[in-house]
mmCIF file of the C-alpha atoms, coordinates in Angstrom:
data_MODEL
# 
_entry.id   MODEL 
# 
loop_
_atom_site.group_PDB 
_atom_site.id 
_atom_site.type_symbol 
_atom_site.label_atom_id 
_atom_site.label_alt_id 
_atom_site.label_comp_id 
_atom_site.label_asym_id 
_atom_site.label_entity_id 
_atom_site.label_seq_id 
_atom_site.pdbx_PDB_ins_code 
_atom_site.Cartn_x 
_atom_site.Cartn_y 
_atom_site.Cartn_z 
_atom_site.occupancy 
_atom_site.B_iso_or_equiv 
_atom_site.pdbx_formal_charge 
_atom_site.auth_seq_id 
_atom_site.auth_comp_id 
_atom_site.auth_asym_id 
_atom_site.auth_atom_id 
_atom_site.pdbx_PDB_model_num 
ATOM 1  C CA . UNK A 1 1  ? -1.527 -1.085  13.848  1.00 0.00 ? 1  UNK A CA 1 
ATOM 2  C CA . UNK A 1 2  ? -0.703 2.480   14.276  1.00 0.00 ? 2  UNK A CA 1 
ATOM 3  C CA . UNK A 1 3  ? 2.686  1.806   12.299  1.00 0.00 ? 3  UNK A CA 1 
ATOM 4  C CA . UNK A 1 4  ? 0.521  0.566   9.025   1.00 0.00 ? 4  UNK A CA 1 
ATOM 5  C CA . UNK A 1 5  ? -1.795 3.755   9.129   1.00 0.00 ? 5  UNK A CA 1 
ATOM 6  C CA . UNK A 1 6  ? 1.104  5.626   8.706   1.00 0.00 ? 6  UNK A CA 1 
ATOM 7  C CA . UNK A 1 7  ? 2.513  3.975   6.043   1.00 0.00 ? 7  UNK A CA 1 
ATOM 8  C CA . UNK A 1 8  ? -0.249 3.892   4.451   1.00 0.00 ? 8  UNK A CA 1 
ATOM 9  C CA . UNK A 1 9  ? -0.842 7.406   4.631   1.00 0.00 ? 9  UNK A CA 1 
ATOM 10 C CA . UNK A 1 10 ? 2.470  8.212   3.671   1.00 0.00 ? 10 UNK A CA 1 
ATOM 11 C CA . UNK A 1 11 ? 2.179  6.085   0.487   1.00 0.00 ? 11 UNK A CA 1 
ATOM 12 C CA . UNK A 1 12 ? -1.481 8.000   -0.485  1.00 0.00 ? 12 UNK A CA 1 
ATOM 13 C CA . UNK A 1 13 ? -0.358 11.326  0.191   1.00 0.00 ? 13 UNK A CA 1 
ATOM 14 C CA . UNK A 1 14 ? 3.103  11.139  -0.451  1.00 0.00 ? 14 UNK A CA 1 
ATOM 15 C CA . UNK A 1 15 ? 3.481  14.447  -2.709  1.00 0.00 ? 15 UNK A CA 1 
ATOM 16 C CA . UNK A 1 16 ? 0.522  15.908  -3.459  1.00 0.00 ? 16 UNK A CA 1 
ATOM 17 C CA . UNK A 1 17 ? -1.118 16.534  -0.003  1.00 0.00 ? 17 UNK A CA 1 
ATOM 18 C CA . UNK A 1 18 ? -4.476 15.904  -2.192  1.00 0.00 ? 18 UNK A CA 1 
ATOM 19 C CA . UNK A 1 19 ? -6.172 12.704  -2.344  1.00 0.00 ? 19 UNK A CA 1 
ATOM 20 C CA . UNK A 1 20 ? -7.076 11.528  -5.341  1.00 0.00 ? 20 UNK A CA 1 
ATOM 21 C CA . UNK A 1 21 ? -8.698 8.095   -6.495  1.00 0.00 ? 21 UNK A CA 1 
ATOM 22 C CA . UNK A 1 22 ? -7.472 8.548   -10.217 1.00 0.00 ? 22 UNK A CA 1 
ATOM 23 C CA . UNK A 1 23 ? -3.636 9.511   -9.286  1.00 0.00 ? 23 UNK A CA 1 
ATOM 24 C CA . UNK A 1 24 ? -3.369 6.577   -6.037  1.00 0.00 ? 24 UNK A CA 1 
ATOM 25 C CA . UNK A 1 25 ? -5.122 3.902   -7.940  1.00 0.00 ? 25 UNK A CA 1 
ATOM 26 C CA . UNK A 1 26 ? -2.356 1.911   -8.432  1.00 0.00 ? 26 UNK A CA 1 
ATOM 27 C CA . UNK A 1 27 ? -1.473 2.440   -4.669  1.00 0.00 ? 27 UNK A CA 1 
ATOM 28 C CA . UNK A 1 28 ? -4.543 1.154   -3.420  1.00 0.00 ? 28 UNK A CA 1 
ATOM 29 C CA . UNK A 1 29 ? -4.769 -1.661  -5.567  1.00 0.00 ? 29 UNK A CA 1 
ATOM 30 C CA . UNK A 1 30 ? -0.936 -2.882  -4.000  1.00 0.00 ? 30 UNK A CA 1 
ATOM 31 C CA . UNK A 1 31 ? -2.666 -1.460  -0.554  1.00 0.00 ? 31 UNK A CA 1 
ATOM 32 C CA . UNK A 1 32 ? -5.399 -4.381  -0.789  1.00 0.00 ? 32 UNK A CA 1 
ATOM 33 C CA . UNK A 1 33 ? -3.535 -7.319  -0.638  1.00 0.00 ? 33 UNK A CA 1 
ATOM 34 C CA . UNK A 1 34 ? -0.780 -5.917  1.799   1.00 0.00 ? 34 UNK A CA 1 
ATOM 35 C CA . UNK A 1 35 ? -3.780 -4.982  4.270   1.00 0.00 ? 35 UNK A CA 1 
ATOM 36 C CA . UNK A 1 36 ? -5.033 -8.208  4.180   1.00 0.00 ? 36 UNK A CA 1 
ATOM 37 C CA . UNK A 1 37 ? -1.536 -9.698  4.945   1.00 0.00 ? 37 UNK A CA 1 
ATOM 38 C CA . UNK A 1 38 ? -1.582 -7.165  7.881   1.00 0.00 ? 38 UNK A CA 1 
ATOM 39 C CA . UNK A 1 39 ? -4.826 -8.513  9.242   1.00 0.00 ? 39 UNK A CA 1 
ATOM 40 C CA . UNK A 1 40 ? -4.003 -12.125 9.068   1.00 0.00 ? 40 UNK A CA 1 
ATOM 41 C CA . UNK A 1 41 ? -0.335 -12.515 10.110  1.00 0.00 ? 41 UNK A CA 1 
ATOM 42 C CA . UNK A 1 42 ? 0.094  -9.036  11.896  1.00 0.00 ? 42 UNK A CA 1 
ATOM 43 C CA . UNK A 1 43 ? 3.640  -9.290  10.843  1.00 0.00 ? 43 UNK A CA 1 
ATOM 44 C CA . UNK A 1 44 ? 5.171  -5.808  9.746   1.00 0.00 ? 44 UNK A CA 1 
ATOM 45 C CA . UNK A 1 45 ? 7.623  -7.197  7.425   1.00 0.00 ? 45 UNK A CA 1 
ATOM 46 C CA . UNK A 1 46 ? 5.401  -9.716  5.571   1.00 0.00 ? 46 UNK A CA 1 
ATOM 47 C CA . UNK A 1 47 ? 3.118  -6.502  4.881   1.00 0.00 ? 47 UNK A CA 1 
ATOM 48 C CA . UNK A 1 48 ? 6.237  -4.629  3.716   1.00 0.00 ? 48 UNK A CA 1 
ATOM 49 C CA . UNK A 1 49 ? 7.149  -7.009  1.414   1.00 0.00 ? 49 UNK A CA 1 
ATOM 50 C CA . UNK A 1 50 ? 3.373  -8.258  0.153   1.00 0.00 ? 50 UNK A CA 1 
ATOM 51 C CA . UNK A 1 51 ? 2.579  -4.104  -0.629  1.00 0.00 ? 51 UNK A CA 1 
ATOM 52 C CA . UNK A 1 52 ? 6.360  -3.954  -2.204  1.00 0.00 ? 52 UNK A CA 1 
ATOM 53 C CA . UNK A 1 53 ? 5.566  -6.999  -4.855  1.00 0.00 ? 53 UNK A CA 1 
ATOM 54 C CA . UNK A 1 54 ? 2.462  -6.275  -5.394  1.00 0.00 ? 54 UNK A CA 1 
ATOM 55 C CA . UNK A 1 55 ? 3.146  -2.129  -6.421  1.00 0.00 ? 55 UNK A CA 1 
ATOM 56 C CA . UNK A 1 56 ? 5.968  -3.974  -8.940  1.00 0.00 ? 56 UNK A CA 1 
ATOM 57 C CA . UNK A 1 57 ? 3.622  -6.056  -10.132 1.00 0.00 ? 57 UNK A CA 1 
ATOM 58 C CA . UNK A 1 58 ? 1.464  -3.643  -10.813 1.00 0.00 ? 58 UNK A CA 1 
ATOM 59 C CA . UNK A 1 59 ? 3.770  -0.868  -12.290 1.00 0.00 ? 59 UNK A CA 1 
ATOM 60 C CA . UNK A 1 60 ? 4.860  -4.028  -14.986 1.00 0.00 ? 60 UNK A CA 1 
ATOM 61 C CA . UNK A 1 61 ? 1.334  -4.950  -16.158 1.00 0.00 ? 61 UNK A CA 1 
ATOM 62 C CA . UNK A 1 62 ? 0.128  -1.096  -16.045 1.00 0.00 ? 62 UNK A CA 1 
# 
């Protein structure tokens, strides 16, 4: 679990060093489902991937 804090982390404060809701909210919308994945399979990769597709997803629609 400690390995998908810090990729998370990484991902929100990647360049910044600021938080900001407004400038990460397409980050935390790919975040949600690849958290969830996290919790229910616990499989690194799975998350990986799940956070990957849905941040393209995202970036196509938005």
């Amino acid at each position: 679990m400690a390995v998908m804090a810090a990729l998370l982390a990484q991902e929100l404060l990647l360049s910044e060093q600021v938080f900001s809701i407004r400038d990460n909210a397409l980050n935390l919308a790919a975040a949600l489902p690849a958290f969830l994945v996290a919790i229910f399979t616990r499989s690194l990769l799975g998350t990986v991937m799940i956070g990957v597709l849905s941040l393209m997803i995202l970036r196509f629609f938005f």
